[in-house]
TORSE-742855 format. One record per residue: residue number from 1; x, y, z of N, C-alpha, C, O, CB in turn; residue in one letter. Coordinates in Angstrom, 1 decimal, always signed. Glycine has a CB too. Layout:
BEGIN
[site NUM, [X, Y, Z], [X, Y, Z], [X, Y, Z], [X, Y, Z], [X, Y, Z], a]
...
END
This chain:
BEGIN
[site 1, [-22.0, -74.0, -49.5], [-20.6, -74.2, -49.7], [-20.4, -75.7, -49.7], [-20.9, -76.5, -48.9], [-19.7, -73.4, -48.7], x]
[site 2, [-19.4, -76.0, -50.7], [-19.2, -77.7, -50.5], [-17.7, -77.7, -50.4], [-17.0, -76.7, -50.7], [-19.8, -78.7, -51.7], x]
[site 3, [-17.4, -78.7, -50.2], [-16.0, -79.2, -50.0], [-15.6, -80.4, -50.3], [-16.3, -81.3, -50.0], [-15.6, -79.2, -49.0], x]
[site 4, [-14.7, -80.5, -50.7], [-14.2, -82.2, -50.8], [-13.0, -81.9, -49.7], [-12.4, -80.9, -49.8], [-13.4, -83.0, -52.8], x]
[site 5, [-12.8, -82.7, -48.8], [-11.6, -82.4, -48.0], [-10.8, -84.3, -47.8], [-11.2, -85.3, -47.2], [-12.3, -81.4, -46.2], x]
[site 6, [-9.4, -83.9, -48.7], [-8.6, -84.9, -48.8], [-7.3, -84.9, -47.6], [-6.6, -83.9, -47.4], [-8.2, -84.9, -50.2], x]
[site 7, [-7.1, -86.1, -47.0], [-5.9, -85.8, -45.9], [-4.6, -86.7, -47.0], [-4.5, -87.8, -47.5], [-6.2, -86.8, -43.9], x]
[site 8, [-4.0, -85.8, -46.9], [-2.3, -85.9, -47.7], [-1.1, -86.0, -46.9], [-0.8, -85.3, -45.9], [-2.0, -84.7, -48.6], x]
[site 9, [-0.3, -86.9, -47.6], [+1.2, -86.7, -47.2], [+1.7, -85.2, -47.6], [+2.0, -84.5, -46.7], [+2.2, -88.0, -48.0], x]
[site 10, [+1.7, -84.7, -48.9], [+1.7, -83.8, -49.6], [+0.9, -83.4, -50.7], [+0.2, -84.1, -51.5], [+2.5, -84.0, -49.9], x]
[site 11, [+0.9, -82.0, -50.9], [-0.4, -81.5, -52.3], [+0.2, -79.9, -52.4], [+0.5, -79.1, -51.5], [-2.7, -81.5, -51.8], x]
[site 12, [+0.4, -79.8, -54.2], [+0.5, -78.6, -54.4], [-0.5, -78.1, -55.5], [-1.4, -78.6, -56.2], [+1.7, -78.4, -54.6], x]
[site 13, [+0.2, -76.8, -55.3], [-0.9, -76.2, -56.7], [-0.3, -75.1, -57.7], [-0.2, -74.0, -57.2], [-2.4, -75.4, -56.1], x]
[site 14, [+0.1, -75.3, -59.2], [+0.4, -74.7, -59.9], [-0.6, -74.0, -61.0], [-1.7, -74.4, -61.3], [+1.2, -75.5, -60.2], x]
[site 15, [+0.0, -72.7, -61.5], [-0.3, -71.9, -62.1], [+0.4, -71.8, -63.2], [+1.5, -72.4, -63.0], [-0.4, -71.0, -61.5], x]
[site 16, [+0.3, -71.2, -64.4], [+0.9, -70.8, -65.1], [+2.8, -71.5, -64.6], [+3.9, -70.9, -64.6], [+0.5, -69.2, -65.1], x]
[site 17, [+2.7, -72.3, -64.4], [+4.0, -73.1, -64.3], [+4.8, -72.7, -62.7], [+5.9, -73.1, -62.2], [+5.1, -72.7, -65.9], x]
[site 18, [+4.1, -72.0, -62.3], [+4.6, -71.1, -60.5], [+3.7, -71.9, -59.7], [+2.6, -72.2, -60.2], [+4.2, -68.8, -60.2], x]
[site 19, [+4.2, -72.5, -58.2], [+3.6, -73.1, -57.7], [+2.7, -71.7, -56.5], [+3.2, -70.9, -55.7], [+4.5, -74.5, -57.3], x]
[site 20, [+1.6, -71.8, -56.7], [+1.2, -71.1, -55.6], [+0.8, -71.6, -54.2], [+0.8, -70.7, -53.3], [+0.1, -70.5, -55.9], x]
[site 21, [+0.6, -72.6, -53.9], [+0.1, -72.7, -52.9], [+0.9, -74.3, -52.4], [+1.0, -75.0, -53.4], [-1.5, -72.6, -53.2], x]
[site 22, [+1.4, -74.9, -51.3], [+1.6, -76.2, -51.1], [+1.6, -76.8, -49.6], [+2.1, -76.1, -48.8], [+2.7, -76.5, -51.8], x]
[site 23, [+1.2, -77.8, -49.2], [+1.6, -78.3, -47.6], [+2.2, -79.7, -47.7], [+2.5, -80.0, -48.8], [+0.2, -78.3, -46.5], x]
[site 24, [+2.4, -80.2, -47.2], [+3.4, -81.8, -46.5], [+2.0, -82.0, -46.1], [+1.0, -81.5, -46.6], [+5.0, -82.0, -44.8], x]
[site 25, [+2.1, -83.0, -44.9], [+1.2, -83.3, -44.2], [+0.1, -82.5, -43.9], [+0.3, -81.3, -43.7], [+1.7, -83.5, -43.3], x]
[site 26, [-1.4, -83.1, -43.8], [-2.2, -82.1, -44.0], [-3.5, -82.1, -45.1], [-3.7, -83.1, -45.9], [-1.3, -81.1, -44.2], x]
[site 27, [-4.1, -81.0, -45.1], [-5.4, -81.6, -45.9], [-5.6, -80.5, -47.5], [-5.4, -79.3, -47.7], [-7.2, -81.5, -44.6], x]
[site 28, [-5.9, -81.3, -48.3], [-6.0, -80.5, -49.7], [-8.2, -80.3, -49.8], [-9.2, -81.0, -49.9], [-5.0, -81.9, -51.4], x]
[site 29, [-7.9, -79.3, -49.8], [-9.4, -79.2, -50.2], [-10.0, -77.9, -51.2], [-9.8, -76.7, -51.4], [-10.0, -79.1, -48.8], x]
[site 30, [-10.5, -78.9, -51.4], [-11.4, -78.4, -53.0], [-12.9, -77.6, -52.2], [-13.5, -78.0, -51.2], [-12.1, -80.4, -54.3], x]
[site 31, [-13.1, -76.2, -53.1], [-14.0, -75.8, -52.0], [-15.0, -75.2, -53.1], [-14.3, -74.5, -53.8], [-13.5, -74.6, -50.7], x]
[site 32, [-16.0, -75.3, -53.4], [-17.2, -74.7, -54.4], [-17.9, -74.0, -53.6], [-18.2, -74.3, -52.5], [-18.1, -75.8, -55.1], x]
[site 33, [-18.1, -73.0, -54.1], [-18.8, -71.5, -53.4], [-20.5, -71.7, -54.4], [-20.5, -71.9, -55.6], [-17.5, -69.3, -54.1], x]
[site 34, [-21.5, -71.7, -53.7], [-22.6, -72.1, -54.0], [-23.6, -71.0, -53.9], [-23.9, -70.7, -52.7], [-22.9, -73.1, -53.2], x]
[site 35, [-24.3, -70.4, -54.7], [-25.2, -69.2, -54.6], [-26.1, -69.2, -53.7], [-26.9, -70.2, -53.6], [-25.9, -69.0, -55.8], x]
[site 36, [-26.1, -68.0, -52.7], [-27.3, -67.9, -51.7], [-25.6, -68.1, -50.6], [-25.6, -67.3, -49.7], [-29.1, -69.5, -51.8], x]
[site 37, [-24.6, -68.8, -50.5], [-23.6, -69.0, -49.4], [-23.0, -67.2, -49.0], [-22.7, -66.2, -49.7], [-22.3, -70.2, -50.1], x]
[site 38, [-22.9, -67.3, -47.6], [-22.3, -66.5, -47.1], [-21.2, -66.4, -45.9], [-20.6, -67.4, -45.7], [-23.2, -66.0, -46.9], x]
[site 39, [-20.8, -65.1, -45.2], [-19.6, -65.3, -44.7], [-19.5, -66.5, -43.1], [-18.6, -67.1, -42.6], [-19.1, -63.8, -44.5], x]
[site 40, [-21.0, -66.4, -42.7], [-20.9, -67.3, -41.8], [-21.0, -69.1, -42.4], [-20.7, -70.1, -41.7], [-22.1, -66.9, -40.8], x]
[site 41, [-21.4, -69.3, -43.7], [-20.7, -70.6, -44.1], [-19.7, -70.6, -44.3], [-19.1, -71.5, -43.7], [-21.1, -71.3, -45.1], x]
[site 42, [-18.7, -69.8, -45.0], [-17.4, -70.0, -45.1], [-16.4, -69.9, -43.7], [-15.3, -70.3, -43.6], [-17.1, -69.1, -46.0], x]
[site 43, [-17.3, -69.2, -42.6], [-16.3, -69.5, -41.3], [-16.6, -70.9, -40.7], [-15.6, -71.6, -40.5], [-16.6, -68.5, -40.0], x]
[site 44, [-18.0, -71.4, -40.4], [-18.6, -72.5, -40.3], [-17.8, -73.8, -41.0], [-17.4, -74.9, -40.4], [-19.8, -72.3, -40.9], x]
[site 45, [-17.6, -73.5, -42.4], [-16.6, -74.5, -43.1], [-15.6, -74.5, -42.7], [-15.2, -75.7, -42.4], [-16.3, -74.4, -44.2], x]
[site 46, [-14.6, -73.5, -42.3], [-13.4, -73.3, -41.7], [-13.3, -74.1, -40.6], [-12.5, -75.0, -40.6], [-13.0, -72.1, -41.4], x]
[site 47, [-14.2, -73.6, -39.5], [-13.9, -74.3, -38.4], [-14.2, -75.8, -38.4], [-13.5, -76.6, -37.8], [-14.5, -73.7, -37.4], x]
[site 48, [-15.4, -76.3, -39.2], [-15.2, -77.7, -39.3], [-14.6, -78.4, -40.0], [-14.4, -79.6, -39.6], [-15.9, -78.1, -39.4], x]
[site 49, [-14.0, -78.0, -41.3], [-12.6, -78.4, -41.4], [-11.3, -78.7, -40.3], [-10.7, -79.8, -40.3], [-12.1, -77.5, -42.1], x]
[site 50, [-11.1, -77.6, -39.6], [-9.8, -77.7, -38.8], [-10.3, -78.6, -37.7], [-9.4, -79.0, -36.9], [-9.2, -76.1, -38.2], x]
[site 51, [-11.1, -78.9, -37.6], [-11.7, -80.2, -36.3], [-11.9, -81.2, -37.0], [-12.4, -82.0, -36.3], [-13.2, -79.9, -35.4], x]
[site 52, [-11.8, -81.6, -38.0], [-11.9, -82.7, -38.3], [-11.4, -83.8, -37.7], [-10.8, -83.2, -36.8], [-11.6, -82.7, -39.1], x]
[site 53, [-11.4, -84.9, -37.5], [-10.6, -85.8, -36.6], [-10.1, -86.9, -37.5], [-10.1, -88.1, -37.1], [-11.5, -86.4, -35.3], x]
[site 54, [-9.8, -86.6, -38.5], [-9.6, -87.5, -39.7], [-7.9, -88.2, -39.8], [-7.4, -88.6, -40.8], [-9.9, -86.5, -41.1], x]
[site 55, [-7.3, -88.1, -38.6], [-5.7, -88.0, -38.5], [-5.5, -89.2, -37.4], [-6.1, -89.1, -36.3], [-5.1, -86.2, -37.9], x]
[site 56, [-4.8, -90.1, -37.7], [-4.9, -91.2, -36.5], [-3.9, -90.7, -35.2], [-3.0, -89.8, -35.3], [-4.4, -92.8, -37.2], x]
[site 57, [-4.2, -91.4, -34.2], [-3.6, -91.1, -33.1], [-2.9, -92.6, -32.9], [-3.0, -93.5, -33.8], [-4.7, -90.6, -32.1], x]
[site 58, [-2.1, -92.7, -31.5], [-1.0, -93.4, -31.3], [-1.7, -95.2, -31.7], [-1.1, -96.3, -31.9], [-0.3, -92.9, -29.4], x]
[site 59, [-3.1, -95.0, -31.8], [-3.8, -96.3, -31.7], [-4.3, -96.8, -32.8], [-5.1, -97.7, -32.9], [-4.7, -96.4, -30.9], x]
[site 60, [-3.6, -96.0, -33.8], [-4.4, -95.9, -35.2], [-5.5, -96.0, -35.2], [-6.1, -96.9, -35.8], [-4.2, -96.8, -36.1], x]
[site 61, [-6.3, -95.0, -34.3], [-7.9, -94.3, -34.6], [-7.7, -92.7, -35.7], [-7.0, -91.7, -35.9], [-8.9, -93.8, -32.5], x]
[site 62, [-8.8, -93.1, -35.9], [-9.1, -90.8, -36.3], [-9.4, -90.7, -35.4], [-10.4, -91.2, -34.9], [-10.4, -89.7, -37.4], x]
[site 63, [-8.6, -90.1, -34.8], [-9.0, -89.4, -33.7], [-8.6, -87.7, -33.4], [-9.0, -87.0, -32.5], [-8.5, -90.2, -32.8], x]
[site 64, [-7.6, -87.4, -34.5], [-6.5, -85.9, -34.2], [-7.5, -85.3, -35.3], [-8.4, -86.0, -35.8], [-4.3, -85.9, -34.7], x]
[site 65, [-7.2, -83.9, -35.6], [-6.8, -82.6, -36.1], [-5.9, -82.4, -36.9], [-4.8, -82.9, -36.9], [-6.6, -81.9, -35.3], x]
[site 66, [-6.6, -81.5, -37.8], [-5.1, -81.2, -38.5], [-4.3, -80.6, -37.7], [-3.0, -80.7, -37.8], [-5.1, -80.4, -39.8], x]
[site 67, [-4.8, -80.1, -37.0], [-3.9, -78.6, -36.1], [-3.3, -80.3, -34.9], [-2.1, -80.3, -34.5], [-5.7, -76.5, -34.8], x]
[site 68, [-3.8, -80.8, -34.6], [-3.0, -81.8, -33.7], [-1.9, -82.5, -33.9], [-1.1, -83.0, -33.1], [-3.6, -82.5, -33.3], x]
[site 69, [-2.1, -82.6, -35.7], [-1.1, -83.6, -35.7], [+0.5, -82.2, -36.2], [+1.7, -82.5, -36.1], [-1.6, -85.1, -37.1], x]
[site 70, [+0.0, -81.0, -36.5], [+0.9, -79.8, -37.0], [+0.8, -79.9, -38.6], [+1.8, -79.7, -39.3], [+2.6, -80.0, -36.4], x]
[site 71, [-0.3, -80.1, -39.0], [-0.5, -80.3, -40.5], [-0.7, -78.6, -41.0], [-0.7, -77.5, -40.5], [-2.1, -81.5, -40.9], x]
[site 72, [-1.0, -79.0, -42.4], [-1.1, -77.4, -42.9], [-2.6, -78.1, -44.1], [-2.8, -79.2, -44.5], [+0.9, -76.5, -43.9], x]
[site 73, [-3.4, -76.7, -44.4], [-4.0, -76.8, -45.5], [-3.9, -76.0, -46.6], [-3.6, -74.8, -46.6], [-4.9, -76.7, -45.3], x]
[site 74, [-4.1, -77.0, -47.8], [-4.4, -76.3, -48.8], [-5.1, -75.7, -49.4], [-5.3, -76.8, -50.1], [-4.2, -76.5, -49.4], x]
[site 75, [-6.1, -74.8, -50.1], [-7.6, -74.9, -50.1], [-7.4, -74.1, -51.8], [-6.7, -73.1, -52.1], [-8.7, -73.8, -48.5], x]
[site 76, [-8.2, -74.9, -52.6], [-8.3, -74.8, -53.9], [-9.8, -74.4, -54.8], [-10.7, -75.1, -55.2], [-7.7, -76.2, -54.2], x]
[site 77, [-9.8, -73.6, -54.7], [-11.3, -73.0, -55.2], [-11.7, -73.7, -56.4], [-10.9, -73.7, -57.4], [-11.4, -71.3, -55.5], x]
[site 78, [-13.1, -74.5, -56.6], [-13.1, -75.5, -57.9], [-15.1, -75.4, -57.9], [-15.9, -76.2, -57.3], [-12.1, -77.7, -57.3], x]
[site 79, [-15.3, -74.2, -58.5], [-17.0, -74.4, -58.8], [-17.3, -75.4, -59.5], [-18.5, -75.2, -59.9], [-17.6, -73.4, -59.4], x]
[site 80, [-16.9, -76.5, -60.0], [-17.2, -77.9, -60.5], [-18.0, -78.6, -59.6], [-19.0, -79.1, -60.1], [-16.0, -78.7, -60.7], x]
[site 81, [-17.6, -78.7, -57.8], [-18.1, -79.2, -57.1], [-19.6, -78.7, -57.2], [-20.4, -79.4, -56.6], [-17.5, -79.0, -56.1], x]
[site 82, [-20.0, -77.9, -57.9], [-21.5, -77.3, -57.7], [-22.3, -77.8, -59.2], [-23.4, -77.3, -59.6], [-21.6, -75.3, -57.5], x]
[site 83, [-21.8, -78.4, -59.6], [-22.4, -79.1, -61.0], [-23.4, -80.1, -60.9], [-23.4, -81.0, -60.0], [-21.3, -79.8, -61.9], x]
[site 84, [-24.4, -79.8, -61.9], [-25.9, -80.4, -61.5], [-25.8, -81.2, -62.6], [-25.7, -80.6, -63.7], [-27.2, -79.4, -61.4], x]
[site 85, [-25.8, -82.4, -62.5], [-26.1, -83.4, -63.9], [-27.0, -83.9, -64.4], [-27.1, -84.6, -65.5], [-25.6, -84.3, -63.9], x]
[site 86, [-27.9, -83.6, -63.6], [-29.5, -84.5, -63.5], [-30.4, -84.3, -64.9], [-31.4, -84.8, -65.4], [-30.7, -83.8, -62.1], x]
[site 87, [-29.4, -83.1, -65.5], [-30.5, -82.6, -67.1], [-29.9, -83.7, -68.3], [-30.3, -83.7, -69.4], [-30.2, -80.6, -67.9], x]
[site 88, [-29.1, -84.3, -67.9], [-28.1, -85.0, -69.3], [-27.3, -84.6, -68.9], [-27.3, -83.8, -67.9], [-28.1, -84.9, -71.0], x]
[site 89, [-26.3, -85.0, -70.0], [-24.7, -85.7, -69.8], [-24.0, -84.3, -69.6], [-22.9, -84.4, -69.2], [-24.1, -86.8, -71.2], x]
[site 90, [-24.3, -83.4, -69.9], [-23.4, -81.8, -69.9], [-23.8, -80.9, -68.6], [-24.8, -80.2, -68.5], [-23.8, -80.8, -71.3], x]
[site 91, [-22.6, -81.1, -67.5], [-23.3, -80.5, -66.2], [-23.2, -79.0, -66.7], [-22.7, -78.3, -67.6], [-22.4, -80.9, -64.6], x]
[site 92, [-24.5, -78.8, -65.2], [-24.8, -77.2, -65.6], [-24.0, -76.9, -64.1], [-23.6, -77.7, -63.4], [-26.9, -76.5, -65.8], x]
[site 93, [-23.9, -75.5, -64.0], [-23.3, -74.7, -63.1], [-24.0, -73.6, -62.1], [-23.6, -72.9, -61.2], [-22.5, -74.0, -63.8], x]
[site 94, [-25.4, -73.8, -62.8], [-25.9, -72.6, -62.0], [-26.5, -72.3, -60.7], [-27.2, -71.3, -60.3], [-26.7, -72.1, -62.6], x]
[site 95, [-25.9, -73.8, -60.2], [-25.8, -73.7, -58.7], [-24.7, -73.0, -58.0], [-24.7, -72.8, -56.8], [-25.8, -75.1, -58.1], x]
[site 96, [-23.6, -72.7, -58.7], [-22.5, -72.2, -58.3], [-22.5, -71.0, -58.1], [-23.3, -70.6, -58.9], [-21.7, -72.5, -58.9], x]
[site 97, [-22.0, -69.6, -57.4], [-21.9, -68.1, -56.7], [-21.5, -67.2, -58.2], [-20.6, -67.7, -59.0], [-20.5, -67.9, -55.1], x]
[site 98, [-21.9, -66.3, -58.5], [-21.6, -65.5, -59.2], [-20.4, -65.1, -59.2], [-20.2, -64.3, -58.4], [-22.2, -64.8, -59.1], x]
[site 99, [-19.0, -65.5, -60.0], [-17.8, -64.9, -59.9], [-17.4, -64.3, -58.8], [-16.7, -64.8, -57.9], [-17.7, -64.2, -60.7], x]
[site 100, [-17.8, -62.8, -58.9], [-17.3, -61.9, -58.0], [-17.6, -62.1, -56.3], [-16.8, -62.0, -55.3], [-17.9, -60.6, -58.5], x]
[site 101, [-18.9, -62.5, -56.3], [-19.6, -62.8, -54.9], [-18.7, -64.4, -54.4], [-18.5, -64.5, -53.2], [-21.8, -63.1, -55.1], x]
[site 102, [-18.2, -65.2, -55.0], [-17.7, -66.4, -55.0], [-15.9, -66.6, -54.7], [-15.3, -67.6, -54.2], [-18.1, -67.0, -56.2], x]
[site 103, [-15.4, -65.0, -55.2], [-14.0, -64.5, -55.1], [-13.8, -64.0, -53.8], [-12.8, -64.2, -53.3], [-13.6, -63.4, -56.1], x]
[site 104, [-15.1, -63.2, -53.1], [-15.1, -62.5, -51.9], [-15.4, -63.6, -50.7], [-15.3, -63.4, -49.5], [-16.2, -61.4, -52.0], x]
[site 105, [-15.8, -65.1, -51.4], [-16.3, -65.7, -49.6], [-14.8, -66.3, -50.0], [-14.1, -66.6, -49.0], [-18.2, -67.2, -49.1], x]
[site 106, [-14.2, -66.6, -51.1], [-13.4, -67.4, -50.8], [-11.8, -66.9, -50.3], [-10.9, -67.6, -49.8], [-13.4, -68.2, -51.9], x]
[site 107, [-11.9, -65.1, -50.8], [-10.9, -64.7, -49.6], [-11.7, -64.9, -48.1], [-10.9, -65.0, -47.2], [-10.5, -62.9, -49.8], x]
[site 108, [-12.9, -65.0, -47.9], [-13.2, -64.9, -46.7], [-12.6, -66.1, -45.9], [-12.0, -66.0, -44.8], [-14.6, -64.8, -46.6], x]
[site 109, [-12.7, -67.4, -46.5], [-12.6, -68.2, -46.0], [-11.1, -68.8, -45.4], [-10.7, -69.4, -44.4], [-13.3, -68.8, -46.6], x]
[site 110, [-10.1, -67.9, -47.0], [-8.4, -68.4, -46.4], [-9.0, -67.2, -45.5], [-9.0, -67.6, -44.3], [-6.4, -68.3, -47.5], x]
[site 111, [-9.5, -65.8, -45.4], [-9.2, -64.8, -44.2], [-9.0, -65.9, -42.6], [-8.1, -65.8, -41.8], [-11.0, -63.4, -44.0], x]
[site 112, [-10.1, -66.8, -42.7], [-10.7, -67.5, -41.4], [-9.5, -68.5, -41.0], [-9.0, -68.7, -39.9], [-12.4, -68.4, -41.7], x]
[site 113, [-9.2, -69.0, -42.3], [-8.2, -69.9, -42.4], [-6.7, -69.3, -41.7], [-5.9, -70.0, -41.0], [-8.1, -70.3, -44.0], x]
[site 114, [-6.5, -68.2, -42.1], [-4.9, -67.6, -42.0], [-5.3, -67.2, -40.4], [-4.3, -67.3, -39.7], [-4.5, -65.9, -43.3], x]
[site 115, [-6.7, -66.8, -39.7], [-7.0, -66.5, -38.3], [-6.4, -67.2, -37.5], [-5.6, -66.9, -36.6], [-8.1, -66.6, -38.0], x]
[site 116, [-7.4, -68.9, -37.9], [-7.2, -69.7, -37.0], [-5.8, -70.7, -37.4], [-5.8, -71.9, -37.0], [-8.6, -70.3, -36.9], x]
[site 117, [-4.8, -70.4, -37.9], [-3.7, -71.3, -38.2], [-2.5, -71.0, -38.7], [-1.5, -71.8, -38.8], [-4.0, -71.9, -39.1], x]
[site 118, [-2.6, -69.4, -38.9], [-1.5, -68.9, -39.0], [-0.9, -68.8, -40.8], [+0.1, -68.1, -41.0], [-0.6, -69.8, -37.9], x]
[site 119, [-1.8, -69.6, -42.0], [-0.8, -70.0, -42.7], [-2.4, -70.1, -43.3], [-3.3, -70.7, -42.7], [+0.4, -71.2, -42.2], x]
[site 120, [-2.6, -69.4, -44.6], [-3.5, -69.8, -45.7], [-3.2, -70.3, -47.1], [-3.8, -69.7, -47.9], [-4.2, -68.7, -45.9], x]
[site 121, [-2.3, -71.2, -47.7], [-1.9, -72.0, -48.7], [-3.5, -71.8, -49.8], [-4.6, -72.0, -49.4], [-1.3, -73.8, -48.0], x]
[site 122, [-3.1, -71.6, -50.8], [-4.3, -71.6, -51.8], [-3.5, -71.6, -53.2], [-2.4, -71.4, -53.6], [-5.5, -70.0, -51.6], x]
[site 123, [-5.0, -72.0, -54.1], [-4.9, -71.7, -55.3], [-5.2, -70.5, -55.9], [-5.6, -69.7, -55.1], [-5.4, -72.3, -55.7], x]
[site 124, [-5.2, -70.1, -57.2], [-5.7, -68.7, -57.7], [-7.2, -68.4, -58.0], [-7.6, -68.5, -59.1], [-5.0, -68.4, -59.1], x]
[site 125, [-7.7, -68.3, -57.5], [-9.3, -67.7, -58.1], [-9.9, -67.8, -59.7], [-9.6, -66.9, -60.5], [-9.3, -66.2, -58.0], x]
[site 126, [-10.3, -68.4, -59.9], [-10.2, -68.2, -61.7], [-9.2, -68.8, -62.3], [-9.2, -68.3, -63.5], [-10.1, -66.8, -62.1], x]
[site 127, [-8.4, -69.6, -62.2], [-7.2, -69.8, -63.0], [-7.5, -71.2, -63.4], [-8.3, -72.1, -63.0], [-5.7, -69.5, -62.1], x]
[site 128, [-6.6, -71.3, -64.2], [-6.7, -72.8, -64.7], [-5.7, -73.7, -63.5], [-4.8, -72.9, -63.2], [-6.0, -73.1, -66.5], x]
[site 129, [-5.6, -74.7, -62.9], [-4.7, -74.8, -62.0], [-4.5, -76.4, -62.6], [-5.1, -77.1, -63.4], [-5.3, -74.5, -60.4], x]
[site 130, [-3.2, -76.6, -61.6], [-2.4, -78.2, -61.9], [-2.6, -78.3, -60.7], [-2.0, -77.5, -59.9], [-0.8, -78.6, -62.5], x]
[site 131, [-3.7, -79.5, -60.3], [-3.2, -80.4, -58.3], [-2.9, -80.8, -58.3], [-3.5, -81.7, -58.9], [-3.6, -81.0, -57.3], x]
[site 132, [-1.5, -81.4, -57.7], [-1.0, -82.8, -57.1], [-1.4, -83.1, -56.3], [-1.8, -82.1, -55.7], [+0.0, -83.0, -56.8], x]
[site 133, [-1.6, -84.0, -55.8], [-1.1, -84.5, -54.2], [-0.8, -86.1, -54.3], [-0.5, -86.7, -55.3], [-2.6, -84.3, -52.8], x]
[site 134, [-0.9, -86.4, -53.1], [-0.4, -87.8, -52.9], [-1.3, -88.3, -51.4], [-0.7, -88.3, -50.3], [+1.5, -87.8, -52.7], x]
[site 135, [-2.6, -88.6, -51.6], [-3.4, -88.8, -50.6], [-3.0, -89.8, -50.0], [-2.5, -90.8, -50.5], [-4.5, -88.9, -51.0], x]
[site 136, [-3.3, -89.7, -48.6], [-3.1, -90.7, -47.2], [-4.3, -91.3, -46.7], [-5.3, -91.0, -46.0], [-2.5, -89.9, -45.9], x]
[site 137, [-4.0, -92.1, -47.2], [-5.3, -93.3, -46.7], [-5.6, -94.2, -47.6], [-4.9, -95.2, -47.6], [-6.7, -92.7, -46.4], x]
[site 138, [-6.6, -94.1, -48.5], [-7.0, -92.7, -48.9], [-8.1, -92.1, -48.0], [-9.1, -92.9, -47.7], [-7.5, -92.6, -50.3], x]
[site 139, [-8.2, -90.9, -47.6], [-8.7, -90.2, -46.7], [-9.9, -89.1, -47.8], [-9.3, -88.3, -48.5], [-7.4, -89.5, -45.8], x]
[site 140, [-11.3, -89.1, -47.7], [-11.3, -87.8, -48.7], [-13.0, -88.2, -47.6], [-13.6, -89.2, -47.2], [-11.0, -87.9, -51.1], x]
[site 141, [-13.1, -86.7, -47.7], [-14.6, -86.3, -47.0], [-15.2, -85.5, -47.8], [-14.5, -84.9, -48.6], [-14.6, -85.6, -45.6], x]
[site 142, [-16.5, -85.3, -47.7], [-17.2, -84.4, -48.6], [-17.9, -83.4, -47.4], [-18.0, -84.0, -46.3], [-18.4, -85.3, -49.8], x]
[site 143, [-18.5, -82.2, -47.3], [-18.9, -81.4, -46.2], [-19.9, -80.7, -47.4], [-19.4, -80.6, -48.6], [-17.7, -80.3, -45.2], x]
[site 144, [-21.2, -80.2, -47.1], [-21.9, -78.7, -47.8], [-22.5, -78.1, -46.2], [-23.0, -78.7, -45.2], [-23.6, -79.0, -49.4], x]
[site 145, [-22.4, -77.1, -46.4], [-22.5, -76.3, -45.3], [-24.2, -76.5, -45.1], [-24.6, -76.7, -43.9], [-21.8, -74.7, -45.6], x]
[site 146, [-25.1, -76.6, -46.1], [-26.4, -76.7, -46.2], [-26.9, -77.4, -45.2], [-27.7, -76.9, -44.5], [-26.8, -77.2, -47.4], x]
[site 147, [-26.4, -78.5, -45.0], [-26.3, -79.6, -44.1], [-26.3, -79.2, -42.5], [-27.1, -79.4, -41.5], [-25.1, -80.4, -44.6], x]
[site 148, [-24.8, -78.5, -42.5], [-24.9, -77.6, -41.3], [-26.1, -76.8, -40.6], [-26.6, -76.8, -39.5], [-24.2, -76.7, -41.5], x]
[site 149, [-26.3, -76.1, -41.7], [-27.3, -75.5, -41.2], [-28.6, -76.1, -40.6], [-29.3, -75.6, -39.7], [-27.6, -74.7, -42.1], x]
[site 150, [-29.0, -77.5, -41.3], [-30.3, -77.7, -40.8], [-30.1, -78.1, -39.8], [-31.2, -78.4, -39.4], [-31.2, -78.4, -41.5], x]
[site 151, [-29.3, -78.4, -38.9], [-29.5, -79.2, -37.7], [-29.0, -78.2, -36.7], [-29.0, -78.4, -35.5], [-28.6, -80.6, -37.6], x]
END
């Protein structure tokens, strides 16, 4: 599982012209579901998302949480993140979860998300989507769970 995880003033996400998903303060993240990933990466991701410490404190360090500072997330499903370019100029995909298997971690993950926060903000699964945001900092982290695991 990968992630791009951006800290925002604000970020939304439209559909077919309806906004589905949006927060103020808080982090927008882009999440690619990666073949062979399962439900303990997508909790794993969750929780190291919400610990991030990417949020300054009274001393302008990172030092907070989203949940510290009272932020919210957005989480936008984008199998792009799993694009392999190394063959020429036209990325391939077939690092990315099979549709259906990739629809189920990523309810899993707002599931983990709506657990621990009360509040799962998303995009549509499959859809063509419009993101805004308006990044703070700019703030943007990259996570794959792969990583996690080995250590």
């Amino acid at each position: 599982m990968k992630a791009v995880i951006q800290r925002v003033c604000r970020a939304s996400v439209t559909v077919d012209g309806q906004i589905t998903g949006r927060c103020d303060k808080g982090l927008l993240v882009l999440l690619g579901i990666a073949r062979g990933d399962t439900e303990q990466d997508a909790r794993m991701m969750c929780e190291k998302i919400l610990k991030l410490r990417i949020f300054q404190d009274e001393k302008g360090k990172m030092n907070k949480s989203v949940a510290d500072v009272g932020g919210k997330v957005l989480t936008v499903p984008n199998f792009t993140l799993l694009a392999d370019c190394s063959g020429g100029n036209r990325p391939d995909f077939f690092g990315a979860e099979a549709p259906l298997r990739a629809r189920e971690l990523f309810e899993s993950f707002l599931d983990y998300m709506k657990e621990q926060t009360g509040s799962a903000e998303a995009g549509v699964f499959g859809a063509e989507m419009a993101v805004e945001l308006l990044n703070d900092g700019p703030v943007t982290i990259v996570l794959d769970s792969k990583i996690f695991k080995k250590r």
